[in-house]
MDTraj code that builds the backbone (N, CA, C; nanometers):
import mdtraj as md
import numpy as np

residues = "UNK UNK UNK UNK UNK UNK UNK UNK UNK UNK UNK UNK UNK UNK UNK UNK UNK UNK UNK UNK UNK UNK UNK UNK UNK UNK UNK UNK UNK UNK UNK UNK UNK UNK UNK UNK UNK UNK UNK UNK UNK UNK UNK UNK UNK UNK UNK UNK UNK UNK UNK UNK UNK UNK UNK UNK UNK UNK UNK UNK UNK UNK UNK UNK UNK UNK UNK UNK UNK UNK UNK UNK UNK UNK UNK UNK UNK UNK UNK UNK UNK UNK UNK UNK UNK UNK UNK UNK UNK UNK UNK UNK UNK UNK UNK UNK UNK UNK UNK UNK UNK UNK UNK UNK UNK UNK UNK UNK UNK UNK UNK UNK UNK UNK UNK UNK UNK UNK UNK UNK UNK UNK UNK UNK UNK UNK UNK UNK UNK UNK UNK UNK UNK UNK UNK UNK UNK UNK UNK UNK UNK UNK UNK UNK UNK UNK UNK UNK UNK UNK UNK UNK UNK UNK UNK UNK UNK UNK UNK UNK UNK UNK UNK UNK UNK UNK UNK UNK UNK UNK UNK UNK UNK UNK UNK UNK UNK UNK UNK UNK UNK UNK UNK UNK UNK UNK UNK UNK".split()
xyz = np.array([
    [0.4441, -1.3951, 1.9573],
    [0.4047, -1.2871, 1.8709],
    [0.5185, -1.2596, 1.7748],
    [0.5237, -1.2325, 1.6579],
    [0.5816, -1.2197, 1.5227],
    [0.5541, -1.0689, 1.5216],
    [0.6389, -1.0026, 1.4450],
    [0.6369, -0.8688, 1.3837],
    [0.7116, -0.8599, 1.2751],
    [0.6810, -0.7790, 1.1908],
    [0.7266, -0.7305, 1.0566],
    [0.7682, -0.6221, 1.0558],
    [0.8955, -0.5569, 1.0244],
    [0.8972, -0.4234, 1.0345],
    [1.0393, -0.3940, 0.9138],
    [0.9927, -0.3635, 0.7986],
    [1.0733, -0.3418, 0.7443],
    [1.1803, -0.4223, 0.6832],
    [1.1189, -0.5480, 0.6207],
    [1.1462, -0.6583, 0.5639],
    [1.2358, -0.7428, 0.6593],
    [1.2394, -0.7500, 0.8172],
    [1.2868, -0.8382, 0.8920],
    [1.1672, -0.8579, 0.9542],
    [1.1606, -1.0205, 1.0534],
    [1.0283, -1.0249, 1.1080],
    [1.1599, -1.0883, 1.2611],
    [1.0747, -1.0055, 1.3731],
    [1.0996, -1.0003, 1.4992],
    [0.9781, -1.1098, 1.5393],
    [1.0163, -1.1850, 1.6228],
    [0.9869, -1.2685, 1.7510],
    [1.0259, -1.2740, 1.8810],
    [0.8699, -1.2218, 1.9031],
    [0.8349, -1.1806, 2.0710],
    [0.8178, -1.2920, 2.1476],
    [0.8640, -1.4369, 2.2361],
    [0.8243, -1.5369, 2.2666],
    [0.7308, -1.4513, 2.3984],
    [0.6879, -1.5104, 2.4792],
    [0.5661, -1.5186, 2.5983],
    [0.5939, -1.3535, 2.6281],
    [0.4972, -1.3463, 2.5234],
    [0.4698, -1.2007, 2.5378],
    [0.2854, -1.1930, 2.4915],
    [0.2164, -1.1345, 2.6155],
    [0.0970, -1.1461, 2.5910],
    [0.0561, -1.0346, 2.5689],
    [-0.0780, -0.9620, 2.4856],
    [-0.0882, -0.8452, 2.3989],
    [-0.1344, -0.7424, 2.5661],
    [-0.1498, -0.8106, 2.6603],
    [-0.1414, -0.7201, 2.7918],
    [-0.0657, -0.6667, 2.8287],
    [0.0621, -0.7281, 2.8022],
    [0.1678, -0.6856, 2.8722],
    [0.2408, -0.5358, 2.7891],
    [0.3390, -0.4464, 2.9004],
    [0.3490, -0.3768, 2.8553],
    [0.4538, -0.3700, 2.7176],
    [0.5063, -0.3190, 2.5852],
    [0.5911, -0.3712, 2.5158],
    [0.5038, -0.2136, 2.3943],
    [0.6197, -0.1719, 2.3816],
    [0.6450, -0.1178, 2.3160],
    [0.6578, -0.1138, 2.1500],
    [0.5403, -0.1010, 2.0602],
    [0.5705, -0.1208, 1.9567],
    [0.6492, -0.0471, 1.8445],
    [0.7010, -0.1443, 1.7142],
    [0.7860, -0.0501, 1.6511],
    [0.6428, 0.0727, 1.6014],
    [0.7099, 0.1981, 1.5125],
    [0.6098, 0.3022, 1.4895],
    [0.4662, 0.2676, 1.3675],
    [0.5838, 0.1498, 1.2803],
    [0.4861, 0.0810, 1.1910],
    [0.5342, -0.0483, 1.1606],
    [0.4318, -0.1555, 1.1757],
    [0.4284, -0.2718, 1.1777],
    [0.3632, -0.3570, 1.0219],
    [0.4463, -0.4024, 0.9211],
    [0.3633, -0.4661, 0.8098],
    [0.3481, -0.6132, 0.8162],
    [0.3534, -0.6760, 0.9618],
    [0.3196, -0.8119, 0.9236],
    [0.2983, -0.8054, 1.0788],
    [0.1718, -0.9049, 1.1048],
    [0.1790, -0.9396, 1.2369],
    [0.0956, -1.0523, 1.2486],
    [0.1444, -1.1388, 1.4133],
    [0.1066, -1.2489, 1.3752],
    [0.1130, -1.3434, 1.5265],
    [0.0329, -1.3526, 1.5771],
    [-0.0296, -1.3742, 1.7209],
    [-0.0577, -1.5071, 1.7423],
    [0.0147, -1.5927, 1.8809],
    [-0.0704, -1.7276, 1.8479],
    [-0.0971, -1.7497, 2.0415],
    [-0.2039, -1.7986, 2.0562],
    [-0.2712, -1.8168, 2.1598],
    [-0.2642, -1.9490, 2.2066],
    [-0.1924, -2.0617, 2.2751],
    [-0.2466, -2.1844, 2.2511],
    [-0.2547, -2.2465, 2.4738],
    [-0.3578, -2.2837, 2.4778],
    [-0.3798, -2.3309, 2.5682],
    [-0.4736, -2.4144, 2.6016],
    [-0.3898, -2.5794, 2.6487],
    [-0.5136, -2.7071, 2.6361],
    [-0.5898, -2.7050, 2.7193],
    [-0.6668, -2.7901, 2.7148],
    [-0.8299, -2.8276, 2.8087],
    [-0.8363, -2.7297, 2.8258],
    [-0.9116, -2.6255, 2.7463],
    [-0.9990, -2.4994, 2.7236],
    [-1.0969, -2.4739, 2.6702],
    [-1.1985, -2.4707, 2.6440],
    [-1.3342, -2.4399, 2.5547],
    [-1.2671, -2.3820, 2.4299],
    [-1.1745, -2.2140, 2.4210],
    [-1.0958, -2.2242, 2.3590],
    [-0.9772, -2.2602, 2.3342],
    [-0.8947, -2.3189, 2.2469],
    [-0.7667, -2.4028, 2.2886],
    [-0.6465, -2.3382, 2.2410],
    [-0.6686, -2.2446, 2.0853],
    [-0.5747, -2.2177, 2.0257],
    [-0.6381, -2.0561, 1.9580],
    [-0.5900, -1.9840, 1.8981],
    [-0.6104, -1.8699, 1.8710],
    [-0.4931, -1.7673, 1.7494],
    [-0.5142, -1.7912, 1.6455],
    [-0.3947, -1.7376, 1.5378],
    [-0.4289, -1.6423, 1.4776],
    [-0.3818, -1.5060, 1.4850],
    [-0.4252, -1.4109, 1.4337],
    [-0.2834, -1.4040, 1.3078],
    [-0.2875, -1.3765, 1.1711],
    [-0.1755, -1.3436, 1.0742],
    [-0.2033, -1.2864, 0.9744],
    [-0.1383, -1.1474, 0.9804],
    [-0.1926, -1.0282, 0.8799],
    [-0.0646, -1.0330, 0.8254],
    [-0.0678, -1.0043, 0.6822],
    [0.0834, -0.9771, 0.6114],
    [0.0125, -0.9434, 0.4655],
    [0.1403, -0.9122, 0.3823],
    [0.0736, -0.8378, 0.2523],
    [0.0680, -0.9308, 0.1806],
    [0.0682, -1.0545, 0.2112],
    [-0.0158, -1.1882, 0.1244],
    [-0.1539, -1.2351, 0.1675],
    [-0.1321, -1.2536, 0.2941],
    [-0.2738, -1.2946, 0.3348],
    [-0.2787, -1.2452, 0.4901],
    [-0.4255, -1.2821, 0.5070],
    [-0.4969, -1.2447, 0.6317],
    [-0.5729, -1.3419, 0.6826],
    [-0.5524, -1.4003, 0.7796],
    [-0.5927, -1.4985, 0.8076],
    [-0.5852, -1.5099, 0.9544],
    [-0.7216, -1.5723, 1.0468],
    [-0.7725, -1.5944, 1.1542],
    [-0.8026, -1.7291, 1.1607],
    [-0.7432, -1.8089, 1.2843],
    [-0.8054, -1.9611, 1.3162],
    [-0.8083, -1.9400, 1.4314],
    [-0.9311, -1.9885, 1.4617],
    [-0.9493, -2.0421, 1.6208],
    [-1.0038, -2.1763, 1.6196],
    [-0.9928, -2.2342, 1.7302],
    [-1.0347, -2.4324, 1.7586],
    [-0.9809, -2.4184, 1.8982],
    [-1.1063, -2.5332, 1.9324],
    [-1.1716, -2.5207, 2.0644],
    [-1.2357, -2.6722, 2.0585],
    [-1.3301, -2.6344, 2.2134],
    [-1.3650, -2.7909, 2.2165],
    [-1.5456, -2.7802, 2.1963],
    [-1.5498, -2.6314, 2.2233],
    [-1.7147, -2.5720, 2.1649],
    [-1.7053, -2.4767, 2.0877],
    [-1.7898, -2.5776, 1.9776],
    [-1.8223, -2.5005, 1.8524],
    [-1.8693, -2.3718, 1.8169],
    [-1.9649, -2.3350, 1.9733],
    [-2.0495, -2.2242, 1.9797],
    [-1.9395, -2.0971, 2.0038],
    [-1.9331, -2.1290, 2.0704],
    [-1.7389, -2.0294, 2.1269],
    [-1.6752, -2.0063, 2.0253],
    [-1.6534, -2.0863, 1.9697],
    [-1.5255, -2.0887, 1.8372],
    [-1.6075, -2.0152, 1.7195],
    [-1.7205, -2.0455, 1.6529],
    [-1.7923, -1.9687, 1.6156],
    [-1.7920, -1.7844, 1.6276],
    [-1.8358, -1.7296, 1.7905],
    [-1.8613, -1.6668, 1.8278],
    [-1.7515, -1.5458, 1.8167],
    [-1.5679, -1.6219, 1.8621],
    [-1.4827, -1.5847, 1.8779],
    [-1.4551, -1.5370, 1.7250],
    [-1.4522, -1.6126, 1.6409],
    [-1.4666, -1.5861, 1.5043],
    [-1.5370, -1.4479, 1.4439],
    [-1.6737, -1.4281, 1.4632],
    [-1.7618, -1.3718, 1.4273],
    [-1.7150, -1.2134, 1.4900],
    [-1.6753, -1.2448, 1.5885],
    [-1.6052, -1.0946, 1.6476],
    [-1.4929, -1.0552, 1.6103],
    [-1.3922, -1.1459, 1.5874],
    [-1.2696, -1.1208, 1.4909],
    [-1.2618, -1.0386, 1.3872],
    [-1.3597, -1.1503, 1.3143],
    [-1.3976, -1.0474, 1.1532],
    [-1.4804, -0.9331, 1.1678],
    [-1.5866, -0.8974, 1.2596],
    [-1.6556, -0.7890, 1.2702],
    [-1.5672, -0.6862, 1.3413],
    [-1.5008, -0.6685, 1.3769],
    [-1.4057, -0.5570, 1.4636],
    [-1.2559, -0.5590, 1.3311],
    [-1.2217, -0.6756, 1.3219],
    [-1.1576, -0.6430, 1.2079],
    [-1.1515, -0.5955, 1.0743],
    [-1.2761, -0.6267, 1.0442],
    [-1.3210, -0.5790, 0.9140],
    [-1.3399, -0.4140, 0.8535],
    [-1.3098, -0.3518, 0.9573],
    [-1.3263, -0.2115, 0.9526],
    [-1.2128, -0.1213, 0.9102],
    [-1.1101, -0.2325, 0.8987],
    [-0.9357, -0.1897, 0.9107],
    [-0.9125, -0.2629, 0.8029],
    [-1.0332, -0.3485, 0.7197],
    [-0.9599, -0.3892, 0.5970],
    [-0.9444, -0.2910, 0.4850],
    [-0.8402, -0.3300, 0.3670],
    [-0.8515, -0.2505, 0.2519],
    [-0.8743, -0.3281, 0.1473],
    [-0.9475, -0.2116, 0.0733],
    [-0.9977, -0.3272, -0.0925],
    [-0.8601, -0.3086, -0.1654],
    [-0.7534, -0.2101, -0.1700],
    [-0.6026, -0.1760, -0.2383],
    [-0.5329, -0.1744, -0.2152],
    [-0.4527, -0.2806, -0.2417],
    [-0.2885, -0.3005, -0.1192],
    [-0.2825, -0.4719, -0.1445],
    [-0.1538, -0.4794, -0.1178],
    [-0.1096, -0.6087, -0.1000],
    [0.0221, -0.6463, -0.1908],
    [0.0463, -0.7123, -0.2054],
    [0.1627, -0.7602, -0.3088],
    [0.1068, -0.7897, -0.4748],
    [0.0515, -0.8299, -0.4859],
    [-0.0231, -0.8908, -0.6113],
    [-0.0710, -0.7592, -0.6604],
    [-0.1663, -0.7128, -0.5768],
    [-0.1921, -0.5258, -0.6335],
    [-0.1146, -0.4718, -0.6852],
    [0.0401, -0.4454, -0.5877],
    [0.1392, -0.3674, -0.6346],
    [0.2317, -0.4000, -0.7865],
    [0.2514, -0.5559, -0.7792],
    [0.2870, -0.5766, -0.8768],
    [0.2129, -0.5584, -1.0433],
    [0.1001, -0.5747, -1.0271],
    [0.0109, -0.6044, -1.1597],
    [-0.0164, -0.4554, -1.1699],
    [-0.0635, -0.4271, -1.0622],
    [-0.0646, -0.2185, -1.1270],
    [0.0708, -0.1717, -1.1600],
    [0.1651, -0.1656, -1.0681],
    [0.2999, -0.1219, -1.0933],
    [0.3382, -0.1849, -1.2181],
    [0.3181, -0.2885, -1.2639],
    [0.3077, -0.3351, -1.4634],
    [0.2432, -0.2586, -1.5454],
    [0.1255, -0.2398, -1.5023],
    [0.0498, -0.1699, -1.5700],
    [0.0906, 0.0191, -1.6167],
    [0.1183, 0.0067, -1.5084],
    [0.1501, 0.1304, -1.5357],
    [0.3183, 0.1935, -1.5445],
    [0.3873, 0.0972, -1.5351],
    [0.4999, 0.1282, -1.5936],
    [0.5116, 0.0967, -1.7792],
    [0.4310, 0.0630, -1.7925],
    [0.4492, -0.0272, -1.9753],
    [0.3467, 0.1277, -1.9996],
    [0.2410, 0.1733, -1.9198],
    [0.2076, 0.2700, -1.9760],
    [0.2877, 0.3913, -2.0080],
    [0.3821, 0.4539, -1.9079],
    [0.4312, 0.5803, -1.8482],
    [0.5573, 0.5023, -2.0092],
    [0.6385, 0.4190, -2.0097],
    [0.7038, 0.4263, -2.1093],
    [0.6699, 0.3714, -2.2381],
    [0.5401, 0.3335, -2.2426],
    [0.4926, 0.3977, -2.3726],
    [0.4719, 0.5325, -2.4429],
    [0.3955, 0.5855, -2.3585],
    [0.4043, 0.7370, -2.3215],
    [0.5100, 0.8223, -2.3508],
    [0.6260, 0.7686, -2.2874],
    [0.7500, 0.8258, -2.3046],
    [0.7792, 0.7918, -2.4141],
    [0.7624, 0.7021, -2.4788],
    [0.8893, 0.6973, -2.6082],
    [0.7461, 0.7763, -2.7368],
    [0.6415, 0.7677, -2.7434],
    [0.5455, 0.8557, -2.8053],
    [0.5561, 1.0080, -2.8125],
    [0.5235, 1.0702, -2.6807],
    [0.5855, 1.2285, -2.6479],
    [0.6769, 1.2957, -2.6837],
    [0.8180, 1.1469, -2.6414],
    [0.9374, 1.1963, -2.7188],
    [0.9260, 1.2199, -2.8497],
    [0.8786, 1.1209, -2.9224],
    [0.8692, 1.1478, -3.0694],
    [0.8394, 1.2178, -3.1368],
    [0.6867, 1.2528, -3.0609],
    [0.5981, 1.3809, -3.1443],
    [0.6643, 1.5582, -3.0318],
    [0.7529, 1.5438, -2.9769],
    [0.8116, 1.6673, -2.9525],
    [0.9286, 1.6585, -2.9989],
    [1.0297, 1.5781, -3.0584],
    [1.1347, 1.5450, -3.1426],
    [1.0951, 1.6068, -3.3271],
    [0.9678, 1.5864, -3.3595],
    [0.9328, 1.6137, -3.4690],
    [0.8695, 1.7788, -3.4382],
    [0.7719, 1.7955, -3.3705],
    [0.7018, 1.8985, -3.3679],
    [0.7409, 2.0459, -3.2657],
    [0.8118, 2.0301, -3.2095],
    [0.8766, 2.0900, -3.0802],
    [0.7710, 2.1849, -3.0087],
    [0.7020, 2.1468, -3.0158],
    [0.5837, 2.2200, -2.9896],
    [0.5613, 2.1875, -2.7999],
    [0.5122, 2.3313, -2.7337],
    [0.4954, 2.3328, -2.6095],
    [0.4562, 2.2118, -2.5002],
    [0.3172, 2.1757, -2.5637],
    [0.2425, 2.0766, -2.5104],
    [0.2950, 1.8954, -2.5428],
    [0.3882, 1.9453, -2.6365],
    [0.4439, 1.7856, -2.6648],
    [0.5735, 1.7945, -2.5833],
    [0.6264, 1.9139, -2.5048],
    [0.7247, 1.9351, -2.3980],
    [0.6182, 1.8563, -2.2806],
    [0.5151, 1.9098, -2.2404],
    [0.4474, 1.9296, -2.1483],
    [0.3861, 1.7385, -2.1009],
    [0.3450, 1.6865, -2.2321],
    [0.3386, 1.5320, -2.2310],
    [0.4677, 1.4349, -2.2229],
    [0.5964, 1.4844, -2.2534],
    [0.6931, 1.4048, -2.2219],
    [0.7047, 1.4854, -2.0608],
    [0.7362, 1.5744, -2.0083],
    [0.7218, 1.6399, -1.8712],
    [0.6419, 1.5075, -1.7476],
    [0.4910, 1.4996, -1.8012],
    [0.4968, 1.4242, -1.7192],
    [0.4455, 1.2957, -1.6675],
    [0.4530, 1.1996, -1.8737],
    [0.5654, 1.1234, -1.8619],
    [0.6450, 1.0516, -1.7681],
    [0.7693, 1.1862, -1.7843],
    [0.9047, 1.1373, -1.7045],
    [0.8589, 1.1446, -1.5683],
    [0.7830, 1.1919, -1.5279],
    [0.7546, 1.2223, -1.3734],
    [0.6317, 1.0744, -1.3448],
    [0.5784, 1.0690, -1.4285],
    [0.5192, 0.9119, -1.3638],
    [0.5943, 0.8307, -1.3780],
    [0.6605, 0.8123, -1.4669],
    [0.7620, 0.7037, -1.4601],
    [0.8720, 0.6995, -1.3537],
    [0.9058, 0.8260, -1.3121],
    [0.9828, 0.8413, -1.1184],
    [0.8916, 0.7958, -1.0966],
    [0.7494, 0.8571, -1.0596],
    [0.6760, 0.8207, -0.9418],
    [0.7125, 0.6464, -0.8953],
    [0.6582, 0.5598, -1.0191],
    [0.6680, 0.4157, -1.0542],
    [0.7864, 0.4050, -1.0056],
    [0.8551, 0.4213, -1.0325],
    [1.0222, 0.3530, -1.0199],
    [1.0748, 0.3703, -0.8732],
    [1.0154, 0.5169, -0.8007],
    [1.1390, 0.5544, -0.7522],
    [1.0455, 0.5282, -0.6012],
    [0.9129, 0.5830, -0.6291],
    [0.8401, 0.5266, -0.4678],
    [0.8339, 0.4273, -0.3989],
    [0.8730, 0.4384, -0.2321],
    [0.8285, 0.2774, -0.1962],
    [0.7024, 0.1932, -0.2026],
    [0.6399, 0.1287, -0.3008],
    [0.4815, 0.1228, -0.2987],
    [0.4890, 0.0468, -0.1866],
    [0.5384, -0.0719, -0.0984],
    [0.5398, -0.1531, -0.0371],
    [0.4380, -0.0616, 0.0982],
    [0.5539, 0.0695, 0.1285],
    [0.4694, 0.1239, 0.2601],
    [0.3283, 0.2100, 0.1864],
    [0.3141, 0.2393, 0.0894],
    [0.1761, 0.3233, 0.0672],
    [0.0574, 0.2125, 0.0684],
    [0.0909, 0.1321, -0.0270],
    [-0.0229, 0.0112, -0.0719],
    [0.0108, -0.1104, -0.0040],
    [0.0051, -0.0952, 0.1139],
    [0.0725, -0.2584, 0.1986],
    [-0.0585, -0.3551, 0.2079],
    [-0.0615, -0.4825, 0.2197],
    [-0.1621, -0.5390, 0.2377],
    [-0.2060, -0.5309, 0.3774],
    [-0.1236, -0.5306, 0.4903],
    [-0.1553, -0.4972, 0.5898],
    [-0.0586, -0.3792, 0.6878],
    [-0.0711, -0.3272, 0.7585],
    [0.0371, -0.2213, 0.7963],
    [-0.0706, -0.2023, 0.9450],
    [0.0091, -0.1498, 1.0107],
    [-0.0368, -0.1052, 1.1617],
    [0.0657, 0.0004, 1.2172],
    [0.0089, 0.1225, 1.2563],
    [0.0929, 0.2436, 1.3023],
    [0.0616, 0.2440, 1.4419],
    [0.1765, 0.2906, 1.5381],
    [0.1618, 0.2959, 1.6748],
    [0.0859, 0.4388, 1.6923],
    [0.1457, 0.5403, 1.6391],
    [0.1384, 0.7104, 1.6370],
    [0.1532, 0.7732, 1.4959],
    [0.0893, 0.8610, 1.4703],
    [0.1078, 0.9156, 1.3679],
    [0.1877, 1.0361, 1.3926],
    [0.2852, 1.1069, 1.2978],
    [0.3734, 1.2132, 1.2948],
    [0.2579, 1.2957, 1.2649],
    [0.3326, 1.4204, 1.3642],
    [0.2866, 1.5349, 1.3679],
    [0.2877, 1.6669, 1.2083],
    [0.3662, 1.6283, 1.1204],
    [0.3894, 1.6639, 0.9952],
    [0.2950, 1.6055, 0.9233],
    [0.2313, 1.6699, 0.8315],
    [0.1466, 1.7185, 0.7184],
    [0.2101, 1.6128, 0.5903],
    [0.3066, 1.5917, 0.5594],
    [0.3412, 1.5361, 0.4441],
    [0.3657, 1.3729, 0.5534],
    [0.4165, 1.4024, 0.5880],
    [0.4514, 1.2335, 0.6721],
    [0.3239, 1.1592, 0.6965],
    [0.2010, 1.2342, 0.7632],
    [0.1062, 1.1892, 0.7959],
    [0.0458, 1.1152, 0.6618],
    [0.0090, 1.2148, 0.5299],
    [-0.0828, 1.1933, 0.4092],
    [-0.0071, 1.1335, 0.3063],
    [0.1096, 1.0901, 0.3480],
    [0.2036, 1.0432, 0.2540],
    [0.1329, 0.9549, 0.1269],
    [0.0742, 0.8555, 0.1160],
    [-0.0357, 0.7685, 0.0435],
    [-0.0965, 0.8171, -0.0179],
    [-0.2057, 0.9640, 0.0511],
    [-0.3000, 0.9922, -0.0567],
    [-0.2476, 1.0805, -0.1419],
    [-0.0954, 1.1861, -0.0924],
    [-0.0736, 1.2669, -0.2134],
    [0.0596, 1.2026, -0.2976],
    [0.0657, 1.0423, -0.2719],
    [0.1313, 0.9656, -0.3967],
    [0.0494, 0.9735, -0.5219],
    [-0.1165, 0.9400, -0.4237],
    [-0.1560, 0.9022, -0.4977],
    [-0.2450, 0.9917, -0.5916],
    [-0.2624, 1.1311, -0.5255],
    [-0.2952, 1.2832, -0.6476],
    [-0.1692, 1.2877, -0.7586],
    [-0.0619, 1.2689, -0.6783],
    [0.0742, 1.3204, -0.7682],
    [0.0472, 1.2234, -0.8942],
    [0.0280, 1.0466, -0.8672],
    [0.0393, 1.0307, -0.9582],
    [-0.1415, 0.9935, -1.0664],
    [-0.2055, 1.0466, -1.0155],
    [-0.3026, 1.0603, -1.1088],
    [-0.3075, 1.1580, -1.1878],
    [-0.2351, 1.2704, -1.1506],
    [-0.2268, 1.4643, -1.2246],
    [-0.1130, 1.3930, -1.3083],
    [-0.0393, 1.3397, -1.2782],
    [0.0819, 1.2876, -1.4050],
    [-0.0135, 1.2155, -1.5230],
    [-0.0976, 1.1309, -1.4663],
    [-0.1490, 1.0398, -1.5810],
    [-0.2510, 1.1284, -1.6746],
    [-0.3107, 1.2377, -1.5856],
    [-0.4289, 1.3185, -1.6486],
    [-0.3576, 1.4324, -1.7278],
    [-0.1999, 1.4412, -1.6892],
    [-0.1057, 1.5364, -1.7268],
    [-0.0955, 1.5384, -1.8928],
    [-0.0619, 1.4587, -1.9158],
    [0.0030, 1.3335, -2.0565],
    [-0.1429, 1.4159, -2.1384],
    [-0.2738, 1.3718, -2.1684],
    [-0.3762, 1.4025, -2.2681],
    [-0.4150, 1.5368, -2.2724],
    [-0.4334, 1.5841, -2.1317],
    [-0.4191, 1.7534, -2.0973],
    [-0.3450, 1.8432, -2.1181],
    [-0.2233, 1.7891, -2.1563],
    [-0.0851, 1.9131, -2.2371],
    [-0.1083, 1.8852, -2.3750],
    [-0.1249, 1.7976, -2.4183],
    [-0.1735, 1.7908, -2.5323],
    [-0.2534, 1.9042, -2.6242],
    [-0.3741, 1.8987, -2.5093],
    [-0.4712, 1.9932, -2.5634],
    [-0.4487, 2.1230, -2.5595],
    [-0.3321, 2.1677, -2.4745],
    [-0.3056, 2.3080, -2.4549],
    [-0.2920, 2.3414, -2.5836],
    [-0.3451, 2.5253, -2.5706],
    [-0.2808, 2.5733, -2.6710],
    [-0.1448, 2.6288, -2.6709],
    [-0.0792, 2.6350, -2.7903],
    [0.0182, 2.6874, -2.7792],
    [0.0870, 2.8102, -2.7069],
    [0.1831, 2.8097, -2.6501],
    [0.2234, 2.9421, -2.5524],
    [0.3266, 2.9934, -2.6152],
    [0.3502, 2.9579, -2.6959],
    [0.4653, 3.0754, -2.8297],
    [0.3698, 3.1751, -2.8504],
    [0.4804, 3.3008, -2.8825],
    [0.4506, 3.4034, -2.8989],
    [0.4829, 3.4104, -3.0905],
    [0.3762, 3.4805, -3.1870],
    [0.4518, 3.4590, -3.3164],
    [0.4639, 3.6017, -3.3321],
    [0.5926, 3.5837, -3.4187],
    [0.6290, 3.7322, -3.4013],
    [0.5478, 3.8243, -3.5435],
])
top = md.Topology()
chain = top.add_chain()
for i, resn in enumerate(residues, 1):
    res = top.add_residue(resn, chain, resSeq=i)
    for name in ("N", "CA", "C"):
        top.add_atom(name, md.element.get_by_symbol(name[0]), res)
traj = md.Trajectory(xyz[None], top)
């Protein structure tokens, strides 16, 4: 058994998923191999990681191997995600960094010329998606695969992912929406 935990990968030799063993709290790669001859089933590879996901089994009956299969993906399939992985992170995290400093050098401009509230309010946040981008670990929010032993008893630790992912949509909806504000000067 293989483990991932935090860009090192641990190897468990004859360690069977019965036995007792203690896992780390979160696991981003894992990777299981079963092999035993003159068996109906012979071999058995389970390997989740934020590139790929991938299941082999081979045997000496087809029907078995089939079967073993068919339950794999149906029990597994419930724990897949359509968002996450490496390729995700990178091509969005492009995307939206070329946006956030486009953004930025625009905002700046038209609150450099206009000094006006809402052109404060669009460079504001801007600069705050562009932290978000830069400064978050996307690796643990959007992993291609991840496995938790326990979840923390804390409110922010637990939802960590989904309020990355409010924070940074109110930044992106932030930018066209200060815009429209009206002005909050007072004229004398």
């Amino acid at each position: 058994m293989k483990l991932g935990v935090r860009g090192e990968e641990i190897e468990i030799p004859h360690l069977s998923m019965a036995s007792a063993f203690a896992f780390p709290k979160e696991v981003f790669r894992f990777r299981y191999t079963y092999y035993l001859s003159d068996k109906p089933i012979s071999a058995v590879t389970l390997d989740f990681s934020d590139y790929s996901r991938r299941i082999s089994v081979s045997g000496e009956s087809a029907d078995q191997v089939q079967s073993i299969i068919n339950l794999f993906e149906n029990n597994l399939l419930r724990y897949s995600t359509t968002i996450g992985g490496a390729m995700f992170r990178r091509v969005a995290g492009l995307c939206l960094l070329v946006a956030f400093l486009t953004s930025l050098m625009f905002s700046g401009a038209f609150w450099w010329n206009t000094r006006r509230y809402n052109a404060l309010g669009m460079l504001v946040c801007s600069a705050l998606g562009l932290l978000l981008v830069l400064l978050v670990p996307w690796n643990r929010y959007l992993p291609g695969f991840d496995l938790y032993q326990s979840y923390s008893r804390f409110f922010l630790v637990r939802h960590a992912a989904p309020i990355f992912f409010v924070s940074l949509v109110a930044t992106l909806l932030g930018i066209p929406v200060s815009y429209f504000l009206p002005r909050w000067r007072r004229e004398a």
